[in-house]
mmCIF file of the N, C-alpha and C atoms, coordinates in Angstrom:
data_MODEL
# 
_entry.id   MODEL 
# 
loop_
_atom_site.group_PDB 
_atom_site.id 
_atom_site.type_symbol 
_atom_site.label_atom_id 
_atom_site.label_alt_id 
_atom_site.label_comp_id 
_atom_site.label_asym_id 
_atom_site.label_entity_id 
_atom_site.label_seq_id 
_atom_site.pdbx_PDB_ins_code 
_atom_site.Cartn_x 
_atom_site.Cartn_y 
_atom_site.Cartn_z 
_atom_site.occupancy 
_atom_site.B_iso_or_equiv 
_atom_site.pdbx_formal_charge 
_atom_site.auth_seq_id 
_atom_site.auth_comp_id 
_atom_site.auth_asym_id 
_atom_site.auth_atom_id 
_atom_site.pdbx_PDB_model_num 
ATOM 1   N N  . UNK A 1 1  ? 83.536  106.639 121.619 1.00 0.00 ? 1  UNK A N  1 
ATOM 2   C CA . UNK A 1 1  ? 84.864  106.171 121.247 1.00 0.00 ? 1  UNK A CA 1 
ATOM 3   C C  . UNK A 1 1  ? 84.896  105.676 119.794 1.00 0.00 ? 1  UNK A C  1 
ATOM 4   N N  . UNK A 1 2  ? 83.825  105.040 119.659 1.00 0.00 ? 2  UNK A N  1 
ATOM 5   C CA . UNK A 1 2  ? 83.846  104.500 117.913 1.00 0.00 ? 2  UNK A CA 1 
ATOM 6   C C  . UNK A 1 2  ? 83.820  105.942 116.838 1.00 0.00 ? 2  UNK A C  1 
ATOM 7   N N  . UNK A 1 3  ? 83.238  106.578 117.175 1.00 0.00 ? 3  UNK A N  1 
ATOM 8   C CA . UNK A 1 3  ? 83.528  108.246 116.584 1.00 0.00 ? 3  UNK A CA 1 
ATOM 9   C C  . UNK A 1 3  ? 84.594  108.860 116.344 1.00 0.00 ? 3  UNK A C  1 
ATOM 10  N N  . UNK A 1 4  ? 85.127  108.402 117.376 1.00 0.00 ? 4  UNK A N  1 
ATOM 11  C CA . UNK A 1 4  ? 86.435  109.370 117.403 1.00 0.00 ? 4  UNK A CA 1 
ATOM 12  C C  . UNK A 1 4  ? 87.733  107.924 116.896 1.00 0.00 ? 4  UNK A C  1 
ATOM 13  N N  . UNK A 1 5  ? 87.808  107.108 116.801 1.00 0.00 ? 5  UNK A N  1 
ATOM 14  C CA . UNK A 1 5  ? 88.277  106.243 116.101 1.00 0.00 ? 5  UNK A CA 1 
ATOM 15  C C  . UNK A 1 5  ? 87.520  105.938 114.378 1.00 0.00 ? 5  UNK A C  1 
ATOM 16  N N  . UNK A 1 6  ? 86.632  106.237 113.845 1.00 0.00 ? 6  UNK A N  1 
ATOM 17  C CA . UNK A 1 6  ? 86.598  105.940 112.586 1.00 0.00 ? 6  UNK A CA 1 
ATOM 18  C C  . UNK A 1 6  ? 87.161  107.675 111.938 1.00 0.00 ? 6  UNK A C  1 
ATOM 19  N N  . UNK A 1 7  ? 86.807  108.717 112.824 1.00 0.00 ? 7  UNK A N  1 
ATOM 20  C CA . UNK A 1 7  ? 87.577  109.874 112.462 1.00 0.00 ? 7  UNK A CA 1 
ATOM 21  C C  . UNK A 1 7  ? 89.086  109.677 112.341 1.00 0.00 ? 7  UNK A C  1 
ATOM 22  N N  . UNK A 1 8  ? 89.452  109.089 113.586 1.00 0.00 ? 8  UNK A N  1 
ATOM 23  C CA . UNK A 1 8  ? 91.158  109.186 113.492 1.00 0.00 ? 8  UNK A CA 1 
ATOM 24  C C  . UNK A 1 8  ? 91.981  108.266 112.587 1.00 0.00 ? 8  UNK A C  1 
ATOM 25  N N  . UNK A 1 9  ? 90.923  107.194 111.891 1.00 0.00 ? 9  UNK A N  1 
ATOM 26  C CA . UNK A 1 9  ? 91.360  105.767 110.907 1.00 0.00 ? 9  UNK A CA 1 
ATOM 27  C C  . UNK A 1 9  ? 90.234  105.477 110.179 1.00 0.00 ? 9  UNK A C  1 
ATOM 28  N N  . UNK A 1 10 ? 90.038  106.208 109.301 1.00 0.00 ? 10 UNK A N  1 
ATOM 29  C CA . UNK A 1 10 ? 89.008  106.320 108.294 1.00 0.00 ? 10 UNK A CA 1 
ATOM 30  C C  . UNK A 1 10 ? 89.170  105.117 107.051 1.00 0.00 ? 10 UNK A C  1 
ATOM 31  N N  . UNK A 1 11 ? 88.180  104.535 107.123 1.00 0.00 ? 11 UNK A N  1 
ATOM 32  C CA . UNK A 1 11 ? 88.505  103.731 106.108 1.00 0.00 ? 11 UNK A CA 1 
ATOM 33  C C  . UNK A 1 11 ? 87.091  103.649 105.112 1.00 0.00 ? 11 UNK A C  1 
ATOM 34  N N  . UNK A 1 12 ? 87.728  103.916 103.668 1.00 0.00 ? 12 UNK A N  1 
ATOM 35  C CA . UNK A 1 12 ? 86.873  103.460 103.019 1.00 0.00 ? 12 UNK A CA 1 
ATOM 36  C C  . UNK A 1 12 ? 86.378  102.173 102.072 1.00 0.00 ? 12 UNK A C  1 
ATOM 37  N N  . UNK A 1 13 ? 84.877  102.175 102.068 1.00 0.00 ? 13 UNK A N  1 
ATOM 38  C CA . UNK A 1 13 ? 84.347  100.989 101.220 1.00 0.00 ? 13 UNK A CA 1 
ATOM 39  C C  . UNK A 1 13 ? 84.920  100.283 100.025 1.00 0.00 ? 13 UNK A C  1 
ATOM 40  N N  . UNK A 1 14 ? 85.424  99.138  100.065 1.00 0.00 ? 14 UNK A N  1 
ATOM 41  C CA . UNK A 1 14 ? 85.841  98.711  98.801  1.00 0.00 ? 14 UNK A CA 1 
ATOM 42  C C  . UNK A 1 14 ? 85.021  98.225  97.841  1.00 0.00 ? 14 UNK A C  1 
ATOM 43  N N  . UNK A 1 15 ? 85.264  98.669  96.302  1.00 0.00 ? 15 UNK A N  1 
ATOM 44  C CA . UNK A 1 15 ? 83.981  99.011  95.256  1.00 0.00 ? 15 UNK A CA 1 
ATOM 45  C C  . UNK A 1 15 ? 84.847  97.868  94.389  1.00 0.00 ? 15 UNK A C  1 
ATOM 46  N N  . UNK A 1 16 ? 86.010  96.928  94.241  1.00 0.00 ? 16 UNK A N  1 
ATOM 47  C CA . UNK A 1 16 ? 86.055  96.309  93.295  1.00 0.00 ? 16 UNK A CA 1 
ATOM 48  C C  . UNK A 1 16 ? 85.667  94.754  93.662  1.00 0.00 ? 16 UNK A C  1 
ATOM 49  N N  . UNK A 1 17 ? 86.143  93.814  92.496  1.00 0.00 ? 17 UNK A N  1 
ATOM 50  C CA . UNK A 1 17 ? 85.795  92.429  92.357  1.00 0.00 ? 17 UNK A CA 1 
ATOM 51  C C  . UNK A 1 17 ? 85.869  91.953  94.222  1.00 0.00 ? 17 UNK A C  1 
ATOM 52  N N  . UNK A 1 18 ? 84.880  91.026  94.564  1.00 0.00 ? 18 UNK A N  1 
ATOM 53  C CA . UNK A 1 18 ? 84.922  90.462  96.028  1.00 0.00 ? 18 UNK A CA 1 
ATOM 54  C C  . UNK A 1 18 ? 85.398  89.189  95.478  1.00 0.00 ? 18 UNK A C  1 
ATOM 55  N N  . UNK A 1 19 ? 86.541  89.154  96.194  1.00 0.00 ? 19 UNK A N  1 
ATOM 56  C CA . UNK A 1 19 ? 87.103  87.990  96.545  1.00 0.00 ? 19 UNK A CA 1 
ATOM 57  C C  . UNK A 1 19 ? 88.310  88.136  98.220  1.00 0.00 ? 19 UNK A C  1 
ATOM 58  N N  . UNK A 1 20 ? 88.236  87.414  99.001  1.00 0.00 ? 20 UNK A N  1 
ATOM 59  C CA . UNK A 1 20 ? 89.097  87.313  99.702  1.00 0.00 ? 20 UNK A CA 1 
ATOM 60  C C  . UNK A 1 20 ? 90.087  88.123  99.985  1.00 0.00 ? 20 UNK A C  1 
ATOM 61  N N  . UNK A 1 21 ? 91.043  88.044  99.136  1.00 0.00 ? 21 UNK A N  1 
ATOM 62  C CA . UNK A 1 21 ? 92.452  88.068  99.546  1.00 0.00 ? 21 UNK A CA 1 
ATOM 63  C C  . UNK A 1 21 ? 92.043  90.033  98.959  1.00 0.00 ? 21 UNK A C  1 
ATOM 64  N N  . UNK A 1 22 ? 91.492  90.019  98.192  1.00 0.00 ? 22 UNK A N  1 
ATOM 65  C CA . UNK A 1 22 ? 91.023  91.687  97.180  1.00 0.00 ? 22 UNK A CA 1 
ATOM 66  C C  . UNK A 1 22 ? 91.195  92.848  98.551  1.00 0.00 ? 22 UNK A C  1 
ATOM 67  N N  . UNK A 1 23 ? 90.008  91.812  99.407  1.00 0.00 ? 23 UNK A N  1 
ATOM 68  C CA . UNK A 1 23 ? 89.435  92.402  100.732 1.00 0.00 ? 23 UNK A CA 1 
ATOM 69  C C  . UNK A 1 23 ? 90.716  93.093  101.783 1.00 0.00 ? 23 UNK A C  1 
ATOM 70  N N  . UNK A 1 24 ? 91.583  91.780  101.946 1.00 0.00 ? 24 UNK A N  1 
ATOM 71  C CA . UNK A 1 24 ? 92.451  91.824  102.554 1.00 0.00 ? 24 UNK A CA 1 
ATOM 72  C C  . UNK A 1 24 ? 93.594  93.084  102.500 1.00 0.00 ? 24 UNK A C  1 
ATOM 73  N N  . UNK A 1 25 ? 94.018  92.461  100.913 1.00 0.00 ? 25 UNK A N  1 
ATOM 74  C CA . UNK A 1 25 ? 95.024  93.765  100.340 1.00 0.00 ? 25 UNK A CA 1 
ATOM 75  C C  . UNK A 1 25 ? 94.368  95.203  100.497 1.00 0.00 ? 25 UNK A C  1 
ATOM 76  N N  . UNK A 1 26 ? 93.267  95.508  100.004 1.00 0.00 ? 26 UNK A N  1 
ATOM 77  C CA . UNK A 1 26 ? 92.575  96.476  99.897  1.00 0.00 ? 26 UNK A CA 1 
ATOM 78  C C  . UNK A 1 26 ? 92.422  96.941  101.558 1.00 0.00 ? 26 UNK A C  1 
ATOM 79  N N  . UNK A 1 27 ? 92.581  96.299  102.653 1.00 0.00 ? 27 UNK A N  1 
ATOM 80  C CA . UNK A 1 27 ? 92.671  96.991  104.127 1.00 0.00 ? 27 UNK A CA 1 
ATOM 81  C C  . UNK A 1 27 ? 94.148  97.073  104.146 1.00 0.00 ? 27 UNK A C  1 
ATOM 82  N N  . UNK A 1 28 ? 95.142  96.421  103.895 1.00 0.00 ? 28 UNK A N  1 
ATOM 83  C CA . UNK A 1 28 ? 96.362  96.766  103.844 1.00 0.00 ? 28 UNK A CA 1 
ATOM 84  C C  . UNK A 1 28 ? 96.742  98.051  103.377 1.00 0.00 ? 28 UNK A C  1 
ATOM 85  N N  . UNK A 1 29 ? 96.550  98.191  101.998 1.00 0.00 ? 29 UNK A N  1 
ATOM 86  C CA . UNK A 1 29 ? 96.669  99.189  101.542 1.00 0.00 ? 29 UNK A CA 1 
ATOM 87  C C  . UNK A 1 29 ? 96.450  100.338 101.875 1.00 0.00 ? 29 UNK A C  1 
ATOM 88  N N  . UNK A 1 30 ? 94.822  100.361 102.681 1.00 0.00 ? 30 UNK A N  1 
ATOM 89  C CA . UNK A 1 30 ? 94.558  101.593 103.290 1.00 0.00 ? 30 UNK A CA 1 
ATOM 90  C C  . UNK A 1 30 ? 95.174  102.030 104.849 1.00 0.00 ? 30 UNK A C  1 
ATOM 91  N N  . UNK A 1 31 ? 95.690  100.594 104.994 1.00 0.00 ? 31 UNK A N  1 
ATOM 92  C CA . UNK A 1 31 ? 96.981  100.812 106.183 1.00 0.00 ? 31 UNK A CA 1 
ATOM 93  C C  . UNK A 1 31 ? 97.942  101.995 106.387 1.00 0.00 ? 31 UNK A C  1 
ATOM 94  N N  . UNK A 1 32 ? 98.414  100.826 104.903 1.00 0.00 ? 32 UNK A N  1 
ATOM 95  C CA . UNK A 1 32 ? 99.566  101.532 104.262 1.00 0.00 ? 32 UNK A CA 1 
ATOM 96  C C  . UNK A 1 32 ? 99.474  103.349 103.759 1.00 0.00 ? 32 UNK A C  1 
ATOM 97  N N  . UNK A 1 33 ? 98.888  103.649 103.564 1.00 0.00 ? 33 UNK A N  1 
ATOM 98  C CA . UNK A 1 33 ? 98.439  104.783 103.104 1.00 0.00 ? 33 UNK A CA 1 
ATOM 99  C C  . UNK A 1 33 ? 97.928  106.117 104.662 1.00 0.00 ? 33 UNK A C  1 
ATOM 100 N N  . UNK A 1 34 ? 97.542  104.860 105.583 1.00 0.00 ? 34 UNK A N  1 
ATOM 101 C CA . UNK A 1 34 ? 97.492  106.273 106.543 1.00 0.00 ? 34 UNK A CA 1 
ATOM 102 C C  . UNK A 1 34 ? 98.594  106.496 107.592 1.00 0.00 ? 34 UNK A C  1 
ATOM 103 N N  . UNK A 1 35 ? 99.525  105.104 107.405 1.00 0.00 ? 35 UNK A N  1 
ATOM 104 C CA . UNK A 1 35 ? 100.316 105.161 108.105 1.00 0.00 ? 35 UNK A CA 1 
ATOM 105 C C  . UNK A 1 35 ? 101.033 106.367 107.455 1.00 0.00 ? 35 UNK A C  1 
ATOM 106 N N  . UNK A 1 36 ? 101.636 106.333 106.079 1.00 0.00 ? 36 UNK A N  1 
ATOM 107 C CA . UNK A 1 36 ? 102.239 107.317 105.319 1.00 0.00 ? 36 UNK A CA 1 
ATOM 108 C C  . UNK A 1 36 ? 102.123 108.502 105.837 1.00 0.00 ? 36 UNK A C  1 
ATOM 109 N N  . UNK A 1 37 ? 100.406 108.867 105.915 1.00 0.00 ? 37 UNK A N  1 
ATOM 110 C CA . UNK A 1 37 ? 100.281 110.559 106.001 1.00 0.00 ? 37 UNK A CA 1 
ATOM 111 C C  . UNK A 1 37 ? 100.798 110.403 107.014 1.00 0.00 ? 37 UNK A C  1 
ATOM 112 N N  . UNK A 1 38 ? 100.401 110.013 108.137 1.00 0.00 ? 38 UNK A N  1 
ATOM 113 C CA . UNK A 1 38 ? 101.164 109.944 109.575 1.00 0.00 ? 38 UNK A CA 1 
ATOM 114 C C  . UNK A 1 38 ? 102.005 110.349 109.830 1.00 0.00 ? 38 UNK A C  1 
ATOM 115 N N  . UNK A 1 39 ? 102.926 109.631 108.962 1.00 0.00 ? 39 UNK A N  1 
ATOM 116 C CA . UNK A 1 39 ? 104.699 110.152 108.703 1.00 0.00 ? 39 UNK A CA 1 
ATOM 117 C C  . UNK A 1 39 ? 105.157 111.012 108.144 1.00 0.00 ? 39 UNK A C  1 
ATOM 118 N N  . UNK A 1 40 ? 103.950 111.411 107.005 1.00 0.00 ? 40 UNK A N  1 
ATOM 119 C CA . UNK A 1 40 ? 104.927 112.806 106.468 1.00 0.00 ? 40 UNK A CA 1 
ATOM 120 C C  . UNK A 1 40 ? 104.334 114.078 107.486 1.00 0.00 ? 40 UNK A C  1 
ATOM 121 N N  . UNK A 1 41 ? 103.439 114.132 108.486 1.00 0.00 ? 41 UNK A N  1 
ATOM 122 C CA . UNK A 1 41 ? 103.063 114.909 109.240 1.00 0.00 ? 41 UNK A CA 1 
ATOM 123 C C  . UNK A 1 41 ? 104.098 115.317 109.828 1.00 0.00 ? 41 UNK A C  1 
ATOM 124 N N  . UNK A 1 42 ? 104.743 114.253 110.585 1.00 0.00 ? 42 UNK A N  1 
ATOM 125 C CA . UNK A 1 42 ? 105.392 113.874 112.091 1.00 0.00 ? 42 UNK A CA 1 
ATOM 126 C C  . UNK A 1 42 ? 107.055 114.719 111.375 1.00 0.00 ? 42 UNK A C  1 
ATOM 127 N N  . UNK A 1 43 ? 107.269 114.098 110.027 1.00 0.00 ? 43 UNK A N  1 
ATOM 128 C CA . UNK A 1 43 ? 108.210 114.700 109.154 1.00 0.00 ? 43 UNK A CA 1 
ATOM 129 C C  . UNK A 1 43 ? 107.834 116.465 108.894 1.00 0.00 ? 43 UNK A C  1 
ATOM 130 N N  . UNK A 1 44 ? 107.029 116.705 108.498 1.00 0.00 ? 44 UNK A N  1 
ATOM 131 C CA . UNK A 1 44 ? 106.443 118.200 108.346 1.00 0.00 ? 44 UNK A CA 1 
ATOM 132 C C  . UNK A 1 44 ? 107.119 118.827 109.246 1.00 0.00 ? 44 UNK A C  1 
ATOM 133 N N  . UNK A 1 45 ? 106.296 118.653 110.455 1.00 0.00 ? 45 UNK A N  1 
ATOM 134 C CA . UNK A 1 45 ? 106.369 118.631 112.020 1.00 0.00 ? 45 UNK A CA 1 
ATOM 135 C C  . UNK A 1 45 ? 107.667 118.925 112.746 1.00 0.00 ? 45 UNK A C  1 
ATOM 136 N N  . UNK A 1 46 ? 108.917 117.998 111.716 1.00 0.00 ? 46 UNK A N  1 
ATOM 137 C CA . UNK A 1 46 ? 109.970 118.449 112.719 1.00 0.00 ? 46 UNK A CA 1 
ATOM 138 C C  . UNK A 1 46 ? 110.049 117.221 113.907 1.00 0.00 ? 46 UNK A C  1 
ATOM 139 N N  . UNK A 1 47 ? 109.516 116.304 113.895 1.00 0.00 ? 47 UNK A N  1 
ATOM 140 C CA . UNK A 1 47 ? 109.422 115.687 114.952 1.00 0.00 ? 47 UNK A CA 1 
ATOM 141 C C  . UNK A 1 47 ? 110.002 114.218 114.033 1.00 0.00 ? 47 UNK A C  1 
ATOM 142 N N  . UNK A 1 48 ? 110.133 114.064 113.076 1.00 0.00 ? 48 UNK A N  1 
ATOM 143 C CA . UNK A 1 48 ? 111.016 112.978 112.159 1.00 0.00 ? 48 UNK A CA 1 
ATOM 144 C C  . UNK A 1 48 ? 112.143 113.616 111.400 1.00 0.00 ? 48 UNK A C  1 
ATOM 145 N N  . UNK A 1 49 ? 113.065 113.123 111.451 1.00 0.00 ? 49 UNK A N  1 
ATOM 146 C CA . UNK A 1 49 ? 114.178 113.420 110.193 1.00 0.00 ? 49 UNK A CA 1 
ATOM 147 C C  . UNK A 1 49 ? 114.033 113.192 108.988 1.00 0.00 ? 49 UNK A C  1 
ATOM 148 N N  . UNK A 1 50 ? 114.195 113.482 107.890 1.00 0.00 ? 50 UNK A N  1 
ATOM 149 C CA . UNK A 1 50 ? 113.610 113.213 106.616 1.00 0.00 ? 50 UNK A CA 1 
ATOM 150 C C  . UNK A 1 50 ? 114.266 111.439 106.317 1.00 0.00 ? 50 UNK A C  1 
ATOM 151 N N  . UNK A 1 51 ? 115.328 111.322 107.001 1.00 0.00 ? 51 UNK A N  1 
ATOM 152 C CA . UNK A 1 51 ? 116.051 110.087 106.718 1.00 0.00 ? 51 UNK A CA 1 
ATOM 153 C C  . UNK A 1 51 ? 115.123 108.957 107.257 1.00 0.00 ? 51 UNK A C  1 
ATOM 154 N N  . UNK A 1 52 ? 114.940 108.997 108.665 1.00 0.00 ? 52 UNK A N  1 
ATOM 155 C CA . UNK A 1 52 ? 114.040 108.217 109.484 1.00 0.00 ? 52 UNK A CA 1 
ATOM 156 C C  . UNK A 1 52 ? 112.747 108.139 108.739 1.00 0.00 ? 52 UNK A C  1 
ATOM 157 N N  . UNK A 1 53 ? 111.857 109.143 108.453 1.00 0.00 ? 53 UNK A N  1 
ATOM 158 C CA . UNK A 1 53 ? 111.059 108.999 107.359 1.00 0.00 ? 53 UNK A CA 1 
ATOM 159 C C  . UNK A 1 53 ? 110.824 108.360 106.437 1.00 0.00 ? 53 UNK A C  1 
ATOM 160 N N  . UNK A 1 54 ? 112.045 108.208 105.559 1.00 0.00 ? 54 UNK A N  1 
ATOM 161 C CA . UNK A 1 54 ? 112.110 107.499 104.504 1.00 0.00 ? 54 UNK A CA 1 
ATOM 162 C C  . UNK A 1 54 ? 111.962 106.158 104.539 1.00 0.00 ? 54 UNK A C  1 
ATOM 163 N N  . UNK A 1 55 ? 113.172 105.683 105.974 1.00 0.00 ? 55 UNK A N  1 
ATOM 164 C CA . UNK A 1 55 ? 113.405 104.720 106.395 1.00 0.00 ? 55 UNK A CA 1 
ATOM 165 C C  . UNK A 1 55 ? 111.976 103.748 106.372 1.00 0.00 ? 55 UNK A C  1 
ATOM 166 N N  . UNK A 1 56 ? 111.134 104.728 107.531 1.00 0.00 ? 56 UNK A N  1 
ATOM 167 C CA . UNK A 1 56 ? 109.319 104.011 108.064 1.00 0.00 ? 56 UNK A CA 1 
ATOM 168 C C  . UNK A 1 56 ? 108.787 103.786 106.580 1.00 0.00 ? 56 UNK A C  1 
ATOM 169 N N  . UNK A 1 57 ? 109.036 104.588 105.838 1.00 0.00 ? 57 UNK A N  1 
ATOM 170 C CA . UNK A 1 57 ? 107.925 104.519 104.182 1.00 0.00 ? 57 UNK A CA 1 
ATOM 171 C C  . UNK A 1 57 ? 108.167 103.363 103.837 1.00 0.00 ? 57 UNK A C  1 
ATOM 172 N N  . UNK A 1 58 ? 110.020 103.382 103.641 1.00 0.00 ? 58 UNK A N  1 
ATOM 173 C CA . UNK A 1 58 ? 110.603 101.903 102.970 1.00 0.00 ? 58 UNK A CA 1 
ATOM 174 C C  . UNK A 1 58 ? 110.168 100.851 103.003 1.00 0.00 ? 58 UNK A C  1 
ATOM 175 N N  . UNK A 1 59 ? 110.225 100.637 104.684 1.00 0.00 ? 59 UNK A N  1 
ATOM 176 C CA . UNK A 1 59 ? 109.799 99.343  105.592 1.00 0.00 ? 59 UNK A CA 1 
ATOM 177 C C  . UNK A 1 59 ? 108.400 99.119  105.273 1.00 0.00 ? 59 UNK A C  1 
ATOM 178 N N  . UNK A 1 60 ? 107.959 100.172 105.287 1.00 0.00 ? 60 UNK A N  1 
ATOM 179 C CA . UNK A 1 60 ? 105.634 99.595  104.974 1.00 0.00 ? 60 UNK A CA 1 
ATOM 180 C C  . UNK A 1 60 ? 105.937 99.131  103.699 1.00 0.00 ? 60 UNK A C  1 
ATOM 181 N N  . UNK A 1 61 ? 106.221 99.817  102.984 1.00 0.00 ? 61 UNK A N  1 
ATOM 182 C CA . UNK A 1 61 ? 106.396 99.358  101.218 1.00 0.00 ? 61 UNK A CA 1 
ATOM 183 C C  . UNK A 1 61 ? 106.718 98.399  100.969 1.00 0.00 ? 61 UNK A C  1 
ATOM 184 N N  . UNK A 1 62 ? 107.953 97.946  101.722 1.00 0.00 ? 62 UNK A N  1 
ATOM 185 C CA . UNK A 1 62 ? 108.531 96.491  101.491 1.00 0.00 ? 62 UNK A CA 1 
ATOM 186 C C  . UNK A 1 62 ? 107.185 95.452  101.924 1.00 0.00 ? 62 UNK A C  1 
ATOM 187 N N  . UNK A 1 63 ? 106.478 95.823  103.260 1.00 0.00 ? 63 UNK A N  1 
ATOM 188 C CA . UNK A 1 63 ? 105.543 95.191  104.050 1.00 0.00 ? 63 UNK A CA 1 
ATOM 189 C C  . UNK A 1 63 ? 104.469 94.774  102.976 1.00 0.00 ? 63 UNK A C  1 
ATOM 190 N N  . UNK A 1 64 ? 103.969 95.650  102.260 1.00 0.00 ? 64 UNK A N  1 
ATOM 191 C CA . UNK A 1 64 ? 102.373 95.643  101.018 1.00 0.00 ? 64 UNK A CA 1 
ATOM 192 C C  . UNK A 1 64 ? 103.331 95.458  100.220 1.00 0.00 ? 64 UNK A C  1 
ATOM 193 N N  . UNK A 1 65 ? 104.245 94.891  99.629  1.00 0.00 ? 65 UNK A N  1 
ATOM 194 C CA . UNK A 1 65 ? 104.343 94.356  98.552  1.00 0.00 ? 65 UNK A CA 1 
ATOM 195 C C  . UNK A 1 65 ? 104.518 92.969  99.284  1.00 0.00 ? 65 UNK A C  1 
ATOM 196 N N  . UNK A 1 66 ? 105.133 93.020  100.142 1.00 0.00 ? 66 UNK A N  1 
ATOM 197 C CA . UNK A 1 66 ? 105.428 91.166  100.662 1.00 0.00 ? 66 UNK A CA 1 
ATOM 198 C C  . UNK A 1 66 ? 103.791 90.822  100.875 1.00 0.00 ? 66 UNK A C  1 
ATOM 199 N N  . UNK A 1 67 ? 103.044 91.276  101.361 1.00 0.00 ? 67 UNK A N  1 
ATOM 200 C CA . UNK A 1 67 ? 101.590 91.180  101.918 1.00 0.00 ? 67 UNK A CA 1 
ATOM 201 C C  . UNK A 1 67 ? 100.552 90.977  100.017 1.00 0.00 ? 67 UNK A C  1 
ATOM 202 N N  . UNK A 1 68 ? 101.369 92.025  99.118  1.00 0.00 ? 68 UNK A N  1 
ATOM 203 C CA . UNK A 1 68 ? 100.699 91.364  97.772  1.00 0.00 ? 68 UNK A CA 1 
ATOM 204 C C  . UNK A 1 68 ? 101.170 90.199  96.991  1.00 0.00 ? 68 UNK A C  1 
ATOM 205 N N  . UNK A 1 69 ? 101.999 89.881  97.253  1.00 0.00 ? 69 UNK A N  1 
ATOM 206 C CA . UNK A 1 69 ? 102.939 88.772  96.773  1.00 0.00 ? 69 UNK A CA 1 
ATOM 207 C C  . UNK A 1 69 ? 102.125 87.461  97.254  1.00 0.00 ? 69 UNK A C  1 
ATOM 208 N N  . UNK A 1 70 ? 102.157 87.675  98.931  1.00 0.00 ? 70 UNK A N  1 
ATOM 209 C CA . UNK A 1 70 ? 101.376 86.234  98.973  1.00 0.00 ? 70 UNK A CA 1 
ATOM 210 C C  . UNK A 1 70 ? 99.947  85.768  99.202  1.00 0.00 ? 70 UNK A C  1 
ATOM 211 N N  . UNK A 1 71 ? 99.469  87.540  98.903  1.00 0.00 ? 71 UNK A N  1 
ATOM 212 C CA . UNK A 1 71 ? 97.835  86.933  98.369  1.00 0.00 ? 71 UNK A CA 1 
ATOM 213 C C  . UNK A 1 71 ? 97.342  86.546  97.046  1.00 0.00 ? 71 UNK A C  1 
ATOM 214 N N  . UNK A 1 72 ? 98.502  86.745  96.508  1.00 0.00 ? 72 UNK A N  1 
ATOM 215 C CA . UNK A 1 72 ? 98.513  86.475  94.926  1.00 0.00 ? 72 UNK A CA 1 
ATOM 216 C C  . UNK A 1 72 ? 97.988  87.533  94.405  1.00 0.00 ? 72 UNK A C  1 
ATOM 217 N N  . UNK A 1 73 ? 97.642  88.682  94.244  1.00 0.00 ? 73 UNK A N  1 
ATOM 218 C CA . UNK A 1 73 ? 97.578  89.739  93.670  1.00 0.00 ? 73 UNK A CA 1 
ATOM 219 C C  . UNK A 1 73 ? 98.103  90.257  92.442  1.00 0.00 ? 73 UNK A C  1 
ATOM 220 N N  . UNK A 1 74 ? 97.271  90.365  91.286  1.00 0.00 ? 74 UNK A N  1 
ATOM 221 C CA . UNK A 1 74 ? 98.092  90.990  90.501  1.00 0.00 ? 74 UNK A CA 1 
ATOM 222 C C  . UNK A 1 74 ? 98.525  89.600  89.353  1.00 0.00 ? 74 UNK A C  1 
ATOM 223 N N  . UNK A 1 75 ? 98.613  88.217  90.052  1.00 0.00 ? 75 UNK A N  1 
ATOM 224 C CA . UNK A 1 75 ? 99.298  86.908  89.187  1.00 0.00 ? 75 UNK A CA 1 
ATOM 225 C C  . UNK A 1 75 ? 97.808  86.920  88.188  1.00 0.00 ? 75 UNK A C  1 
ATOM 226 N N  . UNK A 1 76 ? 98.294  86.930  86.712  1.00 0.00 ? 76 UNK A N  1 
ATOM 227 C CA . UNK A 1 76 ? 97.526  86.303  85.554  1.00 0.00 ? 76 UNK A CA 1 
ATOM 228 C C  . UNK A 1 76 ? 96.907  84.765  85.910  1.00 0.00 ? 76 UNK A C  1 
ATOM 229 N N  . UNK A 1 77 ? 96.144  84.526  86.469  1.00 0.00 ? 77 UNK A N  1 
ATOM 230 C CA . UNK A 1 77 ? 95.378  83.433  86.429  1.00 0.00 ? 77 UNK A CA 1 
ATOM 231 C C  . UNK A 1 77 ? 94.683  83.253  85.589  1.00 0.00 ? 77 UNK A C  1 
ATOM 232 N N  . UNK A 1 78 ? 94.679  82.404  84.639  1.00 0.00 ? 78 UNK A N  1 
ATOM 233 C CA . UNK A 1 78 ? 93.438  82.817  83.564  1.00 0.00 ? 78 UNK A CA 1 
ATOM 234 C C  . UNK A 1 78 ? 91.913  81.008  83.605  1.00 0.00 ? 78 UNK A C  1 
# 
């Protein structure tokens, strides 16, 4: 079962600065990103409307940016 789950949700190693929240975003992101293909499949497919589609993209997008916002991501800390 672990086989056939790291095949079906592949995730890869994160290579930048370790800190926390880096970690965090950086699994989000790759969330975000397979949820996507997902959707443009299901869209391909005929089995989504291009509208509904858009709709699911919107909503994750809005999701990883609210999700980078409050790990602080991205803020000039110096």
């Amino acid at each position: 079962m672990v086989d056939r789950s790291n095949f079906l949700y592949p995730y890869s190693r994160y290579h930048g600065p370790i800190h926390p929240e880096n970690l965090v975003f950086n699994a989000n992101l790759q969330e975000f990103s397979h949820r996507v293909s997902l959707i443009c499949g299901l869209q391909t497919n005929g089995k989504l409307s291009p509208e509904e589609s858009y709709e699911q993209i919107r909503r994750l997008w809005k999701q990883l940016k609210r999700s980078k916002k409050e790990l602080g991501i991205g803020d000039q800390q110096v």
